[in-house]
C-alpha distance (Angstrom), angle and dihedral (degrees) to the residues before:
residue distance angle dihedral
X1 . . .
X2 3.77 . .
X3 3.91 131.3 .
X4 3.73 92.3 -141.2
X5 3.69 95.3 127.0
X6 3.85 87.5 -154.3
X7 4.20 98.4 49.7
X8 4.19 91.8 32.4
X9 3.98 91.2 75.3
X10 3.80 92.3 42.6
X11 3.48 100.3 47.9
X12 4.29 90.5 40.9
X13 3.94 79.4 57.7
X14 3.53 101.1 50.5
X15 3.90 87.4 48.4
X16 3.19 95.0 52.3
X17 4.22 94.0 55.9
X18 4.02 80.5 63.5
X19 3.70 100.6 59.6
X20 3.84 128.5 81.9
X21 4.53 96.8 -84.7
X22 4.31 84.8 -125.7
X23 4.28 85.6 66.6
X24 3.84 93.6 32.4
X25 3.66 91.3 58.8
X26 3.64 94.2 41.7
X27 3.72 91.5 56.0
X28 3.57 84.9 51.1
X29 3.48 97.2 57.3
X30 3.34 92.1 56.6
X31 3.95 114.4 100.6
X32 3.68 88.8 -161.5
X33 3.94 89.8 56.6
X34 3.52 105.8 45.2
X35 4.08 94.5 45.0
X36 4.43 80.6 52.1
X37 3.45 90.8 59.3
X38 4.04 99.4 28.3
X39 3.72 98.3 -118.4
X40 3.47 130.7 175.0
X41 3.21 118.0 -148.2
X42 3.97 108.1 -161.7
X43 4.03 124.3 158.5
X44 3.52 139.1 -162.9
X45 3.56 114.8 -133.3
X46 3.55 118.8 -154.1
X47 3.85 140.8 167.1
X48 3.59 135.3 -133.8
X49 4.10 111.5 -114.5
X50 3.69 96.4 0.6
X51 3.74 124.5 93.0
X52 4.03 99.7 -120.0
X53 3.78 139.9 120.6
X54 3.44 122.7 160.2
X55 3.95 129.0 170.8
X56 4.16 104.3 -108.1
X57 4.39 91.0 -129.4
X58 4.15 90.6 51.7
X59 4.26 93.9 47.5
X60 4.56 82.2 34.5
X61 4.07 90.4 49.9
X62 4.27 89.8 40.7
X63 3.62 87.5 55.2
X64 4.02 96.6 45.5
X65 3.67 84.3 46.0
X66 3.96 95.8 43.5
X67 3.93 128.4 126.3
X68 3.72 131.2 -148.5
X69 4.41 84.1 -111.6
X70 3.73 88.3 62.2
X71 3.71 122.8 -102.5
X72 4.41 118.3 -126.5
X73 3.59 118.6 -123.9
X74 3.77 131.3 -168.2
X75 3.42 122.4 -138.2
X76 3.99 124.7 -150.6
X77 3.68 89.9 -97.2
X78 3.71 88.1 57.6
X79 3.89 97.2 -108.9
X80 3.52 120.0 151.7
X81 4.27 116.7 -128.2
X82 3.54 127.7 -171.3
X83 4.02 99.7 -139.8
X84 4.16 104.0 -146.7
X85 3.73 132.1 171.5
X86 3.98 116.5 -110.0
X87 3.67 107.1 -125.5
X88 3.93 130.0 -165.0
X89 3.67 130.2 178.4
X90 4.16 85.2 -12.6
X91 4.37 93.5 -56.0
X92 3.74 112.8 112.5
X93 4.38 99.8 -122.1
X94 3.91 93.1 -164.8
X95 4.07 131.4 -72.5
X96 3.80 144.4 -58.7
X97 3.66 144.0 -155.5
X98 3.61 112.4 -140.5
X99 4.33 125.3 165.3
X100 4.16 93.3 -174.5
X101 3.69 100.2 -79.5
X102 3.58 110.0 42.3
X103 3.93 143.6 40.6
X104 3.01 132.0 -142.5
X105 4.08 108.8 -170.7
X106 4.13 126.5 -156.2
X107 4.00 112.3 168.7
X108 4.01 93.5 162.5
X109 3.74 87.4 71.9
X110 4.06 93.0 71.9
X111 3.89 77.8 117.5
X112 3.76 100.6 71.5
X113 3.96 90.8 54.2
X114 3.50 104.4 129.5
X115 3.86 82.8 -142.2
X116 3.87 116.0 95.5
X117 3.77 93.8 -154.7
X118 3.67 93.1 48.4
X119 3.66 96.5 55.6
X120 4.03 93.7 47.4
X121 3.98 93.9 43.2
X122 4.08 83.2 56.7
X123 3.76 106.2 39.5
X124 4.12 76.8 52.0
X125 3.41 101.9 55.3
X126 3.60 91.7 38.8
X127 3.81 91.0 49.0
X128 3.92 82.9 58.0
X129 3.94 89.2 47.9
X130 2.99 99.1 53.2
X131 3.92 113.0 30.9
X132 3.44 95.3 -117.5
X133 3.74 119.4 -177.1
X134 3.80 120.5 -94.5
X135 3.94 87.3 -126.5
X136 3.79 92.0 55.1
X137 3.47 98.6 44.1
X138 3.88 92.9 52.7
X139 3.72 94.3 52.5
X140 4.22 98.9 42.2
X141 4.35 79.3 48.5
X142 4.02 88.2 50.9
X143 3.72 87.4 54.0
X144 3.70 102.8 34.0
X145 3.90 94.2 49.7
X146 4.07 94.7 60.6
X147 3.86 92.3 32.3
X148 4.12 165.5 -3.7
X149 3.62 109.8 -85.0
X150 3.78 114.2 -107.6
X151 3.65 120.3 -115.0
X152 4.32 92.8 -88.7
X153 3.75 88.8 44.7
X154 3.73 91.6 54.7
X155 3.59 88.3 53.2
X156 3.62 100.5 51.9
X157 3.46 100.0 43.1
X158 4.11 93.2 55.6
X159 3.46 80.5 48.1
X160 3.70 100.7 62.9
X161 3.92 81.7 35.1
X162 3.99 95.2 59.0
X163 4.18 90.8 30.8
X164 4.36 88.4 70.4
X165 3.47 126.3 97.9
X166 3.70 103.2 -117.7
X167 4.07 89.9 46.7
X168 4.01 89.7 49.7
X169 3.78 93.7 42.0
X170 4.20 81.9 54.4
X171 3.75 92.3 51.0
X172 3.95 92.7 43.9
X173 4.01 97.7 53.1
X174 4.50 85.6 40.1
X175 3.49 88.6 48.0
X176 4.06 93.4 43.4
X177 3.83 86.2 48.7
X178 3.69 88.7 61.7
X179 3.33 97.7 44.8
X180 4.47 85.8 -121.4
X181 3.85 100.3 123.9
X182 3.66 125.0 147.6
X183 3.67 139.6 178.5
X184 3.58 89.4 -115.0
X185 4.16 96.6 64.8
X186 3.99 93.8 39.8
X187 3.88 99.1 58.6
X188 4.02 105.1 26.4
X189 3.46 113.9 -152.6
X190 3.61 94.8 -129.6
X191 3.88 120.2 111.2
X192 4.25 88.2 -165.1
X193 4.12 77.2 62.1
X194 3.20 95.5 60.3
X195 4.06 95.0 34.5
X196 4.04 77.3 67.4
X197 3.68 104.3 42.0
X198 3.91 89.8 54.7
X199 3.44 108.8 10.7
X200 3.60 132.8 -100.7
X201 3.88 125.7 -46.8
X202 4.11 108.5 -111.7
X203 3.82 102.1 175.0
X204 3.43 94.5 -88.1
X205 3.82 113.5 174.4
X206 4.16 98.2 -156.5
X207 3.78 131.8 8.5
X208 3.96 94.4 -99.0
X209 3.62 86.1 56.8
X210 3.90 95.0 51.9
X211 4.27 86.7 42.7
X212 3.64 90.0 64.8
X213 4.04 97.1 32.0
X214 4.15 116.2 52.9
X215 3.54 95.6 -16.9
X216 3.27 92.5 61.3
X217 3.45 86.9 60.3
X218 3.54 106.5 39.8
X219 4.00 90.6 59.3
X220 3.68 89.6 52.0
X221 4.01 88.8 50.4
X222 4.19 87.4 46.2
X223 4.04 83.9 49.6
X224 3.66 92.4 44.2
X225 4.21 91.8 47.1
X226 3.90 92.2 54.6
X227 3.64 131.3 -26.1
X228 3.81 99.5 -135.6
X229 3.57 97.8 40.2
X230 3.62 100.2 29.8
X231 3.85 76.8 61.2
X232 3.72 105.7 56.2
X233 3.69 89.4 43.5
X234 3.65 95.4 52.4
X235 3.94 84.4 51.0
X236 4.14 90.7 69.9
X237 3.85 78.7 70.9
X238 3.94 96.2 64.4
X239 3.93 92.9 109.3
X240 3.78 89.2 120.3
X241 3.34 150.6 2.3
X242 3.53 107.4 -89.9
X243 3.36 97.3 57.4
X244 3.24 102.6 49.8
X245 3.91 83.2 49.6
X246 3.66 85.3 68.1
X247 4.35 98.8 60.0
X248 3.14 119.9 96.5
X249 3.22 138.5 -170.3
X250 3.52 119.1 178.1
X251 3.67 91.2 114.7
X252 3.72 97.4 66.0
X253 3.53 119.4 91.3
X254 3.90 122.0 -115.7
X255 3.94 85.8 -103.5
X256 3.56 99.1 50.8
X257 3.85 90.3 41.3
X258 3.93 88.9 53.8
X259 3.90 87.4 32.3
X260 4.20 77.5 63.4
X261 3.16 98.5 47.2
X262 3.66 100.0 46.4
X263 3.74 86.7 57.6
X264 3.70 97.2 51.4
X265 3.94 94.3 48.2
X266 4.40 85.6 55.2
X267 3.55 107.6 33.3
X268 4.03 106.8 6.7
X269 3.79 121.0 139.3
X270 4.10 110.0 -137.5
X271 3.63 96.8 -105.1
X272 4.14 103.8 57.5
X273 3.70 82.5 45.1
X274 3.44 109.2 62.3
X275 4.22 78.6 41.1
X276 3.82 76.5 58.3
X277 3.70 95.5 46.3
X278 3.70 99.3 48.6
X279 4.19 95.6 40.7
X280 3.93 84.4 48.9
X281 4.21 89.9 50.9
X282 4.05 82.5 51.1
X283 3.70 94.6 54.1
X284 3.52 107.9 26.8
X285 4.07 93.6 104.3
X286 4.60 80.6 62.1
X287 3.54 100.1 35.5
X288 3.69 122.1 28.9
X289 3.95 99.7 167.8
X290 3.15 86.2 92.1
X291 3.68 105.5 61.3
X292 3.93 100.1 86.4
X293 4.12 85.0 57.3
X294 3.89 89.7 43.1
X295 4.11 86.8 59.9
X296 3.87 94.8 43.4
X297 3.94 89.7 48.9
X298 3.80 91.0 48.1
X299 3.97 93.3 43.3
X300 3.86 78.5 46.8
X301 3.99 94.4 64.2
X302 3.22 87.5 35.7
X303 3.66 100.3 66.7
X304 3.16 100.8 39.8
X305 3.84 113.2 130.3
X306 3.76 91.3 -146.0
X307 3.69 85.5 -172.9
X308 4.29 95.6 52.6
X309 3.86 112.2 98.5
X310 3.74 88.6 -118.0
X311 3.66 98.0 50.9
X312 3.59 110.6 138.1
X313 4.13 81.6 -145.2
X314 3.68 85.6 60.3
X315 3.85 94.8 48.7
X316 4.02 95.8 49.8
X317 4.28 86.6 40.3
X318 4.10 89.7 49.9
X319 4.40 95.1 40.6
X320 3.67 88.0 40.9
X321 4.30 94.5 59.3
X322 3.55 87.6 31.4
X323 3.88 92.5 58.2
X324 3.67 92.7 29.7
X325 4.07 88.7 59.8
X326 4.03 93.3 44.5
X327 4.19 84.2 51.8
X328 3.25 85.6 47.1
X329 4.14 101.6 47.8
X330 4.28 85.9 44.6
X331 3.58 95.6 61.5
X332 3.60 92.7 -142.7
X333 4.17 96.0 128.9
X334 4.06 92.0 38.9
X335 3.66 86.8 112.9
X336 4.15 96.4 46.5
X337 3.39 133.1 81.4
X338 3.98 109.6 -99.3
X339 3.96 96.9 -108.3
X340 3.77 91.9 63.8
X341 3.76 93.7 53.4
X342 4.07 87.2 43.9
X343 4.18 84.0 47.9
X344 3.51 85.5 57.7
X345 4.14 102.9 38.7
X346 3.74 84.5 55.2
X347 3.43 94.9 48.5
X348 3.70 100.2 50.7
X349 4.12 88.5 42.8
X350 3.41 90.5 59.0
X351 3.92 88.3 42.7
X352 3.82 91.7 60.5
X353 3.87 82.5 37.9
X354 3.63 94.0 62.0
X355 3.77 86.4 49.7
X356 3.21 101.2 48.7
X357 3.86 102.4 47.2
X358 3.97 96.2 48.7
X359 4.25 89.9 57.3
X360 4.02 90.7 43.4
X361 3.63 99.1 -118.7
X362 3.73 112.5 178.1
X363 3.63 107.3 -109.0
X364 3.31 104.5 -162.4
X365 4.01 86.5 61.0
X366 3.98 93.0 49.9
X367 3.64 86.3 44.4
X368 3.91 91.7 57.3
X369 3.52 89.5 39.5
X370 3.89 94.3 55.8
X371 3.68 94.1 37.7
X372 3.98 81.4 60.1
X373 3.74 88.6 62.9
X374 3.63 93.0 55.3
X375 3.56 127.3 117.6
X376 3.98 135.4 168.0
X377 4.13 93.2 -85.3
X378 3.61 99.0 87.2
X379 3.97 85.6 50.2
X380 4.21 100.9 42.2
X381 3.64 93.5 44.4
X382 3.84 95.8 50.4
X383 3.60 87.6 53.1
X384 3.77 86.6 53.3
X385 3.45 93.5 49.8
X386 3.93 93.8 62.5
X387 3.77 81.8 75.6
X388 4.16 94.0 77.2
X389 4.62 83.7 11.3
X390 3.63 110.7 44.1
X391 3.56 93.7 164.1
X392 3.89 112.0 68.4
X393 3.98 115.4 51.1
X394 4.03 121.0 -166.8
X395 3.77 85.6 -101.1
X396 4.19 88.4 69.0
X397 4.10 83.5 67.6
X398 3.72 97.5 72.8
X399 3.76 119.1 103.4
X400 3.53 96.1 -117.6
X401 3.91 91.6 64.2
X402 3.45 94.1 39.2
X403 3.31 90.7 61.8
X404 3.91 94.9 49.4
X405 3.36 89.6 51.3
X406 3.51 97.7 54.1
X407 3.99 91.9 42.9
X408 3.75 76.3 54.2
X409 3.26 92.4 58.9
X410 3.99 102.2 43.7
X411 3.89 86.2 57.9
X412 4.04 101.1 51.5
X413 3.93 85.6 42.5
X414 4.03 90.8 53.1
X415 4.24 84.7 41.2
X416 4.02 85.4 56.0
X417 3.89 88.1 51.3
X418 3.84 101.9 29.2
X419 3.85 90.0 122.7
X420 4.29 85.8 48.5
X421 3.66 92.6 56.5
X422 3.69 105.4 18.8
X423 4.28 88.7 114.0
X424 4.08 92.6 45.7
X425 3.60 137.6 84.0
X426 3.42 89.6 -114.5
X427 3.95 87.2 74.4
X428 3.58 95.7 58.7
X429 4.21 89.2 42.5
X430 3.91 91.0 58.2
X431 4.06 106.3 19.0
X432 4.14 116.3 16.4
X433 3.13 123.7 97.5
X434 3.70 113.0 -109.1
X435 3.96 116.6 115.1
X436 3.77 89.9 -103.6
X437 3.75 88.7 62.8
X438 4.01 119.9 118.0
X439 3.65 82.1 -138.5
X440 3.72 90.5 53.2
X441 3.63 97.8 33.2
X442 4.20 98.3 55.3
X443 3.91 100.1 67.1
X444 4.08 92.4 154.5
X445 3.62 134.1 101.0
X446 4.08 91.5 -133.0
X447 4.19 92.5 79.4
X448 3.40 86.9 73.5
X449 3.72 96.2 41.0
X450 4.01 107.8 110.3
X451 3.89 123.2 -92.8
X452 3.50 131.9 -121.5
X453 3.71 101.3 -78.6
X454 3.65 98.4 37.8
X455 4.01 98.7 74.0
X456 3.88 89.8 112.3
X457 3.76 101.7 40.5
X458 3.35 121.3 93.2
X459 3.91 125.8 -120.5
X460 3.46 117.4 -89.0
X461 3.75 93.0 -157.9
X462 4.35 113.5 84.2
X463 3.72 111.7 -135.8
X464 4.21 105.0 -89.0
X465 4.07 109.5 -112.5
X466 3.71 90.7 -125.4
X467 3.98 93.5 48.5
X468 4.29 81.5 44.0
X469 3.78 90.0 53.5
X470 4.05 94.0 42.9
X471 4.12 93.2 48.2
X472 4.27 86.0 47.4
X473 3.88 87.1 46.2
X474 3.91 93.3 45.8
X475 4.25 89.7 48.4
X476 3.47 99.8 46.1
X477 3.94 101.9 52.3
X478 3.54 119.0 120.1
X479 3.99 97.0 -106.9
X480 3.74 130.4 42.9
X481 3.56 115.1 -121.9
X482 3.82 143.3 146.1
X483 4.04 90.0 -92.7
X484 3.97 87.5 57.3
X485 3.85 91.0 68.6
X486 4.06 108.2 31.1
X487 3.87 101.9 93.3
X488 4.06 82.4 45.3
X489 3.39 90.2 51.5
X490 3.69 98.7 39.7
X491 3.69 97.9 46.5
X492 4.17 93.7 46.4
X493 4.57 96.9 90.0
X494 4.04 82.1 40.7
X495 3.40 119.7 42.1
X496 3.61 139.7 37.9
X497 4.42 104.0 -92.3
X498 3.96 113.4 -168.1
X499 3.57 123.2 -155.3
X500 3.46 88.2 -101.3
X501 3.63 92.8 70.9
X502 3.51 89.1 50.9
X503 3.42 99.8 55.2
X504 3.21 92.0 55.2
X505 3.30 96.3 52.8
X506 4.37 88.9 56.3
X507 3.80 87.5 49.3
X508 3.98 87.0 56.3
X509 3.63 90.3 51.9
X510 4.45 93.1 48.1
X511 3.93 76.5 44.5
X512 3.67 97.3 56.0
X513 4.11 86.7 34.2
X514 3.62 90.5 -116.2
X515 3.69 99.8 -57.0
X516 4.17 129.9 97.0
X517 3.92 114.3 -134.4
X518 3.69 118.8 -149.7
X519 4.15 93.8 48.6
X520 4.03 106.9 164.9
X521 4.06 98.4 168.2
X522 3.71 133.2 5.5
X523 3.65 84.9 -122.0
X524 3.52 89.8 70.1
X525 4.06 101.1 43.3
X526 4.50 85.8 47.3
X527 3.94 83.3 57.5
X528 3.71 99.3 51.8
X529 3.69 92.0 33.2
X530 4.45 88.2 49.2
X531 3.93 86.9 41.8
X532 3.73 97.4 52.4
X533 3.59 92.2 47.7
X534 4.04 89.2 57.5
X535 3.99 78.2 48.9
X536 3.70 88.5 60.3
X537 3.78 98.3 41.2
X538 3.67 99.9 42.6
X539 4.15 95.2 48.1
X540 3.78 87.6 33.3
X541 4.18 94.6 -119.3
X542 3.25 106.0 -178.2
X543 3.61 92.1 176.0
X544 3.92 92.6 46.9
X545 3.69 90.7 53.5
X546 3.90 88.9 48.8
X547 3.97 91.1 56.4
X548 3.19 91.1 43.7
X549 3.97 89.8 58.1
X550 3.58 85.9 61.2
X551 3.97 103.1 46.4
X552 4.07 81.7 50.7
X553 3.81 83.5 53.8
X554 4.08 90.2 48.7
X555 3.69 98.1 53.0
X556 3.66 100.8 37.7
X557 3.99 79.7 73.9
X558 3.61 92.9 40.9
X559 4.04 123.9 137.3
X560 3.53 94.7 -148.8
X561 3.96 113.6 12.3
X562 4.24 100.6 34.9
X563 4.09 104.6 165.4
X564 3.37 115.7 -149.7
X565 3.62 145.9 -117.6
X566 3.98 90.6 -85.7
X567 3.45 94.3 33.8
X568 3.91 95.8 63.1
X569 3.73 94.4 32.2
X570 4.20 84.1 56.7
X571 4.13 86.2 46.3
X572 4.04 88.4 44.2
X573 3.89 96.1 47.3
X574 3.76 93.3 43.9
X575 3.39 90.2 44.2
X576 4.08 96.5 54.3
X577 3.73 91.8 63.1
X578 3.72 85.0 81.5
X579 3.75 80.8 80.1
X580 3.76 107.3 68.0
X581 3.66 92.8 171.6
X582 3.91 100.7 90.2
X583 4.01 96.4 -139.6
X584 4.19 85.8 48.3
X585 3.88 86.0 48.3
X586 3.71 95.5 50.1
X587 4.10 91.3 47.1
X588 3.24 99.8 60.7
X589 3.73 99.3 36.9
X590 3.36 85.1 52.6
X591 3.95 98.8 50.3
X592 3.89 83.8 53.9
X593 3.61 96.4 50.3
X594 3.99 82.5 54.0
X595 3.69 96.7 44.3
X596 3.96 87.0 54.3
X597 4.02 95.5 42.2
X598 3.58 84.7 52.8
X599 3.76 100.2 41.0
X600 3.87 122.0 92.0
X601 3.98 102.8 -72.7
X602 3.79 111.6 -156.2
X603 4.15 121.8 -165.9
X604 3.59 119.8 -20.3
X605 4.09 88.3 -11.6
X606 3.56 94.2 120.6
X607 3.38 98.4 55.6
X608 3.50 91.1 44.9
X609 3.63 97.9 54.0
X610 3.84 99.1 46.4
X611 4.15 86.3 50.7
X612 3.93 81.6 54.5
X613 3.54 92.8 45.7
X614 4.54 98.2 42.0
X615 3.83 82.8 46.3
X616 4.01 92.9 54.1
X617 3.79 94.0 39.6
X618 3.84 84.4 48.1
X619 4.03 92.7 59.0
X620 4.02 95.4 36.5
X621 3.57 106.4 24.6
X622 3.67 94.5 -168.8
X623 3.50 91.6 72.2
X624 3.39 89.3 82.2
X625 4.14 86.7 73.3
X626 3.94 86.3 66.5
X627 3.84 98.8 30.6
X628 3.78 110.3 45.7
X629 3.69 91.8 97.6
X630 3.75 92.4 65.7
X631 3.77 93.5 38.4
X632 3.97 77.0 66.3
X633 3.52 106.4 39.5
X634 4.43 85.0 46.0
X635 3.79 91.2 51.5
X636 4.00 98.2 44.0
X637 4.61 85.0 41.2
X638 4.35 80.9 45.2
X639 3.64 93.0 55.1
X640 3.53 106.0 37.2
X641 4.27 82.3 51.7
X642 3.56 89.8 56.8
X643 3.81 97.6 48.8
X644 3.64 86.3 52.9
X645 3.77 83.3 56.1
């Protein structure tokens, strides 16, 4: 790039109207960047409903330059303000314009006070507001003590400010109030947001390994910070077990624990409360306050109608896709294993959650309104993820497995404890044997399905001998139908399947020359065909998947049973996860993305396909090593349908 120092700007501007807006303004951020290329950074502030625009350096130099007597400013329109401090309980809070009948307010300038102890009493109490970080705290009071901030500095210190938890959660419930909310403020596209909402990545290959690693610390920081708050933030972590194992809260005082709880019972999103629910189990022996709010939390999740449009099930399900899929589209977690990202989806769903709830905003409405703002990305890269997660499908999202799961959860927690709470009513809540019973009242197989973070850990339950004997029975008969693979396929999310298993499963399918007799509904043959594909990603079949391939290829001609375009690409993806090895995994997804662009298309398959196949390549771009050939054969089978148009 040229040194002209008058073309070098221009030309650094121009490039920057070519790159994705997330890098541009990153770059711009960047002191180092902008003094490269000698830009100026100047804005116009503005605000809504009142006549006033003002260039940010003139109001940032009348503040450095202010008096206690006030100081008048002219705005671009050529108003006249009286700039005044905003004092409460005798501290200056930060500055405001006003011209005798209107205010216009901005506390996040503290910073430009041209008084030193002004700018280090507020950066302190916002520190403590905020749980700011001992490191950042230290280096804004290094600057703050010799000076005002200059115009940049301002900038990024209001953006660390606004880019916390507590400040976002603050915005979300104002914004909520006014009805103003926008994809944009609930899922921030900021990974140092997240890196503070559930502590900092540390290379952590499974969530019990990030529990006792950072987390571990981060809750004991939150704890440290404040013991009620630090609390209810550390409960947006409750995703699983071992991190909830990791709160404690013998520092709180009965109050604030009951204080907690009280909260929780009234205006608690789903996810901090069955955090609450299994931290309360742990204690209950040292603090029994709590137990009446235990039993109104767990009757809570219990009735639930995770199927009502105002299910708080539904809400936390919904956000957590939603947020999950705008993670996903910002790239920020493309170098983290896919429970961290899901650690922090949850978290920030049950953020907006908590938000939400305590100003009575009707969820079914925000629940239409975010399924709206859906698209397939949530969905595809799930599926993608079963490559390095086998264990937890896009299906496991819904409310009504959410709520399993956490019913799941209340019962092993109360099974840990039974001798704790054997003499309470808790015991009879969770274990006894009236109909109301948890015990009682979970009678499917999906409580013990895994939970959102535990795709990629292995079951810790061995495959029962008689369940052994009935899935070796089931294989080995004579004829290949749908009963030969349904305690397989039933036992796969539970119990621990070998290879063996699988095997026998693909030596079924050669058996029954790739086709299943006894096929009633294609509902039923798309639930063997989906569950033996979780076989083969889970025990890592290779072979299975391979067979599988071909009884996808079978019924895609079928008279009777034909699957779809989705319904083989969902068999396919699921499928490729018995590769682990990424290069393996791309191969053979990308040999059945050929065999399909090649197959005979019918109707709008074409376009269908090469959607699938842009929206894959979009979330692993080296796909497009293995699937280029049916990019080509798709466009050239797209065009020729639209002549015939």
């Amino acid at each position: 790039m040229t040194n002209n120092p008058f073309i070098k700007p221009e030309t650094a501007k121009l490039a920057l109207t070519h790159i994705p807006p997330l890098i541009a303004n990153t770059l711009l951020e960047k002191k180092e960047f902008t003094n490269e290329y000698g830009i100026t950074l100047n804005a116009v502030l503005s605000v809504d409903n009142i006549k006033f625009a003002i260039q940010r350096s003139t109001l940032y130099n009348a503040i450095r330059n202010s008096t206690s007597n006030g100081t008048i400013v002219e705005d671009d329109n050529g108003g006249r303000w009286n700039l005044l401090s905003i004092t409460t309980d005798g501290k200056s809070r930060g500055f405001k314009l006003t011209d005798g009948h209107q205010e216009i307010v901005f506390p996040e300038l503290f910073s430009l006070s041209p008084d030193r102890s002004v700018r280090l009493h507020n950066i302190n109490e916002i520190a403590k507001e905020i749980n700011m970080s001992s490191a950042e705290l230290e280096k804004w009071q290094t600057v703050l003590d010799n000076r005002a901030l200059y115009d940049d500095e301002v900038e990024l210190l209001n953006k660390y400010i606004q880019e916390t938890p507590i400040k976002l959660a603050q915005s979300i419930r104002r914004r909520f109030l006014r009805g103003s909310v926008t994809k944009e403020l609930l899922v921030p596209t900021s990974f140092d947001y997240y890196s503070r909402l559930v502590g900092t990545y540390d290379d952590a290959s499974s969530v019990n390994e990030y529990a006792i690693g950072n987390c571990r610390e981060f809750i004991k920081q939150l704890s440290s910070w404040h013991p009620y708050d630090g609390l209810m933030f550390s409960l947006f972590l409750s995703s699983h077990l071992s991190l909830t194992s990791e709160i404690d809260v013998d520092h709180l005082s009965n109050e604030e624990l009951v204080r907690a709880y009280d909260f929780l019972d009234k205006n608690g999103d789903r996810l901090s409360q069955i955090g609450a629910i299994e931290i309360g189990l742990r204690i209950f022996t040292t603090r029994p306050e709590i137990e009446q709010h235990l039993i109104r939390l767990i009757e809570q999740i219990r009735d639930d109608d995770s199927g009502a449009s105002d299910s708080r099930f539904k809400l936390l399900s919904t956000l957590f896709m939603f947020v999950d899929s705008e993670l996903i589209a910002s790239r920020l977690f493309t170098s983290k294993p896919p429970f961290y990202r899901r650690l922090a989806a949850l978290a920030q769903a049950a953020l907006i959650s908590r938000q939400l709830i305590s100003v009575k905003i009707n969820i079914s409405s925000f629940c239409e309104w975010l399924a709206n703002n859906l698209d397939e990305t949530y969905y595809l890269q799930t599926l993608i993820d079963m490559r390095s997660e086998p264990r937890w499908y896009p299906e496991l999202a819904e409310d009504v497995h959410l709520k399993a799961n956490y019913l799941g959860r209340i019962i092993t927690a109360a099974l840990n404890f039974t001798q704790d709470i054997k003499d309470s009513k808790l015991y009879d809540l969770i274990l006894g044997s009236h109909p109301d019973s948890l015990s009682k009242f979970t009678t499917s197989l999906d409580v013990f399905f895994p939970g959102p973070l535990e795709g990629g850990e292995e079951t810790p339950n061995a495959l029962p001998l008689e369940i052994s004997k009935a899935i070796d029975t089931q294989l080995s008969s004579e004829v290949t139908t749908l009963s030969s693979f349904i305690a397989l396929v039933n036992s796969a999310l539970i119990f621990r399947i070998g290879i063996d298993q699988s095997e026998l499963a693909a030596k079924a399918l050669k058996l029954g020359s790739y086709r299943l007799a006894n096929v009633q509904e294609k509902s039923q043959l798309l639930t063997i065909l989906n569950g033996l594909a979780t076989v083969a990603a889970i025990s890592r079949s290779c072979a299975l998947a391979d067979d599988l391939r071909i009884v996808v290829r079978r019924y895609m001609h079928d008279a009777q049973f034909a699957l779809s375009i989705e319904e083989s690409m969902r068999i396919f993806l699921i499928s490729a996860s018995s590769r682990e090895d990424p290069r393996q995994w791309r191969t053979f997804l990308g040999d059945c993305l050929n065999e399909l662009a090649f197959g005979e298309l019918r109707g709008k398959d074409g376009e269908l396909l090469y959607s699938y196949l842009q929206s894959l390549c979009g979330l692993v771009p080296e796909l497009w090593i293995s699937c280029s050939r049916a990019e080509a054969a798709l466009v050239a089978f797209n065009t020729r349908s639209q002549s015939w148009d």
